[in-house]
ZADOMI-527028 format. One record per residue (C-alpha): residue number from 1; x, y, z. Coordinates in pm, whole numbers. Example, Ala and Ser with C-alpha at 12.3 -4.5 7.8 and 13.67 -1.06 7.14 Angstrom:
REM ZADOMI-527028
R num   east  north     up
R   1   1230   -450    780
R   2   1367   -106    714
***
This chain:
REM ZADOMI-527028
R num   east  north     up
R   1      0      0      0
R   2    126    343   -106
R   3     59    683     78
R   4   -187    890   -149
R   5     60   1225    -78
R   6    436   1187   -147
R   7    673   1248    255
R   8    296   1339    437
R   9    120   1024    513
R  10    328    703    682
R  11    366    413    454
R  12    238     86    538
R  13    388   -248    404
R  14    165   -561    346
R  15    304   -912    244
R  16    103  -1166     79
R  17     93  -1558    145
R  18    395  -1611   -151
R  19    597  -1334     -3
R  20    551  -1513    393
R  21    671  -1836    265
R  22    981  -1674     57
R  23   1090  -1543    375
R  24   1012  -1820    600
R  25   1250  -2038    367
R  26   1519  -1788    395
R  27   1457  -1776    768
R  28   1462  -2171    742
R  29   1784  -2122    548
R  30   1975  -1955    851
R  31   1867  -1635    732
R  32   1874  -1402   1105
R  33   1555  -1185   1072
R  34   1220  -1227   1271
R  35   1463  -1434   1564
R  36   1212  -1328   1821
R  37    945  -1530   1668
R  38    945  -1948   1844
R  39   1159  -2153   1583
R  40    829  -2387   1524
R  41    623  -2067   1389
R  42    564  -2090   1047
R  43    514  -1710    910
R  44    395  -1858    591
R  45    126  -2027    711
R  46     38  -1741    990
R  47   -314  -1625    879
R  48   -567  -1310   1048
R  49   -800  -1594   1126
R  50   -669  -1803   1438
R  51   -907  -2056   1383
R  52  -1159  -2215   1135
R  53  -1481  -2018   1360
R  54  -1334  -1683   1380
R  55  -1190  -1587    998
R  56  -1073  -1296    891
R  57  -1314  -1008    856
R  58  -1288   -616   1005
R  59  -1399   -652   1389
R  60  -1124   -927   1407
R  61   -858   -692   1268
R  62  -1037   -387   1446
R  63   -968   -640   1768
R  64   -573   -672   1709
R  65   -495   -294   1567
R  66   -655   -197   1916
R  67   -435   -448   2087
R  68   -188   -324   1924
R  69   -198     34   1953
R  70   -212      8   2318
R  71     89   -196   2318
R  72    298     44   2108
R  73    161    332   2334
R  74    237    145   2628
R  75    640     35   2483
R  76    670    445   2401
R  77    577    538   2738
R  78    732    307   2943
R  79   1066    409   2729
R  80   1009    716   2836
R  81   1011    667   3212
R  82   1298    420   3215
R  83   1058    166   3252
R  84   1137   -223   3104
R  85    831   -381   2940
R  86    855   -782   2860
R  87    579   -899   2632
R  88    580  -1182   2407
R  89    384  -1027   2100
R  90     89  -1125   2002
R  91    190  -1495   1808
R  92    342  -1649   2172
R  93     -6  -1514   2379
R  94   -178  -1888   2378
R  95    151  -1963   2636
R  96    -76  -1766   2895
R  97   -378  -1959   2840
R  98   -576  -1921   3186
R  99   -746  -2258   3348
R 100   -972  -2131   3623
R 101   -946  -2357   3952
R 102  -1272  -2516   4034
R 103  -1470  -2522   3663
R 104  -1144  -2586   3443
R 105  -1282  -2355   3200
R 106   -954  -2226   2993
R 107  -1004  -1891   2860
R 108   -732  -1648   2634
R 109   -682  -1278   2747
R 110   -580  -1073   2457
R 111   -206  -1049   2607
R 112      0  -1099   2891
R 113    278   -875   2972
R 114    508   -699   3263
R 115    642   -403   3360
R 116    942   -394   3567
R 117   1007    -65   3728
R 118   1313    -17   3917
R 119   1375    -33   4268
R 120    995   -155   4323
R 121   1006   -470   4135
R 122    779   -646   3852
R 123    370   -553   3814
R 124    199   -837   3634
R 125    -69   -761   3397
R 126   -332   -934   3189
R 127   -529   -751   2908
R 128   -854   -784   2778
R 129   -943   -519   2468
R 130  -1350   -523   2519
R 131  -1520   -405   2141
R 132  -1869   -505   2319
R 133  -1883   -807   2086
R 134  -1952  -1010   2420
R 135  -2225   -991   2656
R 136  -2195   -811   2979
R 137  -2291  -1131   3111
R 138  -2021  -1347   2974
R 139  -1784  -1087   3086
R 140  -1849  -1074   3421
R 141  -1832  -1427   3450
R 142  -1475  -1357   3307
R 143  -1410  -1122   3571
R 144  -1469  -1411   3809
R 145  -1272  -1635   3650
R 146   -982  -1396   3711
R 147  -1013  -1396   4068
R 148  -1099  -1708   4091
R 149   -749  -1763   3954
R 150   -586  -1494   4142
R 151   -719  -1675   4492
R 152   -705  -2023   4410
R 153   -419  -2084   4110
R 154   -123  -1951   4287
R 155     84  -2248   4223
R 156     -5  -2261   3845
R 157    227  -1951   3736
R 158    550  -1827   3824
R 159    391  -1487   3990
R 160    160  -1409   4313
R 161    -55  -1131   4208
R 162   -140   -976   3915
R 163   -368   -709   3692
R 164   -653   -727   3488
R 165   -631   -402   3207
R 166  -1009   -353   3052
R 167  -1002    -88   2753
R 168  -1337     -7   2565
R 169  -1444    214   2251
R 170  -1629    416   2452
R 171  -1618    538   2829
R 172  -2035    474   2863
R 173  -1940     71   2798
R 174  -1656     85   3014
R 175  -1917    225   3306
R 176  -2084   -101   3204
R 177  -1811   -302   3281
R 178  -1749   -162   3598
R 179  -2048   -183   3724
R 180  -2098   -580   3641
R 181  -1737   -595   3770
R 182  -1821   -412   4100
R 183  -1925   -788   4272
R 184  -1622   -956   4205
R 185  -1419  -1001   4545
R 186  -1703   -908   4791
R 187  -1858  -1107   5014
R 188  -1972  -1075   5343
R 189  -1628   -995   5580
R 190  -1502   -807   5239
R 191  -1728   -491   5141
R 192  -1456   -400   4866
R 193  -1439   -447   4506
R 194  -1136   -692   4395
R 195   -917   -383   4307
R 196   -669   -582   4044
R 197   -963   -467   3794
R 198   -912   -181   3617
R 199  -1052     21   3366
R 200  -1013    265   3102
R 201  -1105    339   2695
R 202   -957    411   2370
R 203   -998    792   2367
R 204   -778    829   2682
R 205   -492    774   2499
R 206   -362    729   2190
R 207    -24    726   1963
R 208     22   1098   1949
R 209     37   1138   2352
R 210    150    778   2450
R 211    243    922   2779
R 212   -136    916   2902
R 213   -144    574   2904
R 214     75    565   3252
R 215   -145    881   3358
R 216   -426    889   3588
R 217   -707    740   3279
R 218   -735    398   3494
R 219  -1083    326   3677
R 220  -1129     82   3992
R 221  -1468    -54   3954
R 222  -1596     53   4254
R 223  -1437    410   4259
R 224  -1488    743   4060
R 225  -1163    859   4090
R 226   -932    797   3834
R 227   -568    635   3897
R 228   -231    591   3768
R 229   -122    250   3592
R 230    201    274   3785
***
């Protein structure tokens, strides 16, 4: 794809199917480009869809570029605080496949990452990038399924505690969210919302001020007062 004004619009490369497979032979062939991908991924048979039920199509794509924007936002401003981010990319994310104690349900979050700031140590973070393609209902069963794995599946990863990130289109959704999300962790010696939920949407941030992601956009579920991501 070509930028329709010459030096004022960012190009953007695309490769085809032929293209992936000419460079996964030459990657085959000791070629050293792409070396952070696993040596058993194939990038020329990698495809949008990532499985037969969910093909390519534009909320799918919609899905990843908001993934990914976040991510980028999130590498820029971390850089700029000194801050080391470790994150797999998107291709290694079904390593962090969730099985929630008690049901065995395995679900996906859309990624896994950390940020290690120094002299305090390493916050752990899951995402989940909410287009309001599922029900309020199935996502607060989600939410559950979190804590559930927070309280009870300590010994099944290599961390004690960790985040939940929920970004939406649109902040009136993301109220949504909170508000189903407001039950999980209370019972009846614990008034208080579980408070590794958090909250924010896409027009908090985006790639021209990257710094805002780190900045007070974040939303407990059962508080009106915005916080800081670190």
């Amino acid at each position: 794809m070509r930028p329709t004004k010459i030096l004022t619009e960012e190009i953007v490369y695309s490769l085809g199917k032929k293209g992936a497979q000419l460079l996964e032979g030459l990657r085959r062939n000791g070629e050293k480009f792409l070396d952070y991908l696993k040596p058993e991924t194939d990038i020329g048979e990698l495809d949008w869809g990532e499985s037969p039920k969910k093909q390519i199509g534009w909320p799918y794509i919609d899905h990843q570029l908001g993934v990914a924007t976040f991510m980028v936002c999130l590498q820029s401003a971390a850089d700029k605080k000194g801050i080391k981010l470790n994150w797999d990319g998107h291709f290694n994310r079904r390593d962090y496949i969730i099985k929630t104690p008690g049901d065995g349900i395995n679900f996906l979050p859309d990624a896994y990452f950390s940020i290690e700031i120094p002299e305090k140590g390493i916050a752990h973070h899951y995402l989940e990038f909410d287009r309001g393609s599922v029900s309020l209902k199935r996502m607060r069963e989600r939410y559950f399924r979190y804590f559930n794995y927070w309280k009870y599946g300590v010994n099944k990863r290599t961390f004690k505690h960790f985040r939940v990130l929920t970004i939406t289109h649109d902040p009136d959704y993301m109220n949504s969210l909170r508000k189903i999300a407001s039950e999980v962790g209370r019972n009846n010696s614990h008034q208080s919302t579980w408070k590794a939920l958090l909250f924010t949407n896409v027009q908090s941030y985006n790639l021209n001020h990257t710094k805002n992601i780190l900045e007070a956009i974040w939303y407990y579920a059962d508080e009106e007062k915005p916080v800081i991501l670190i």
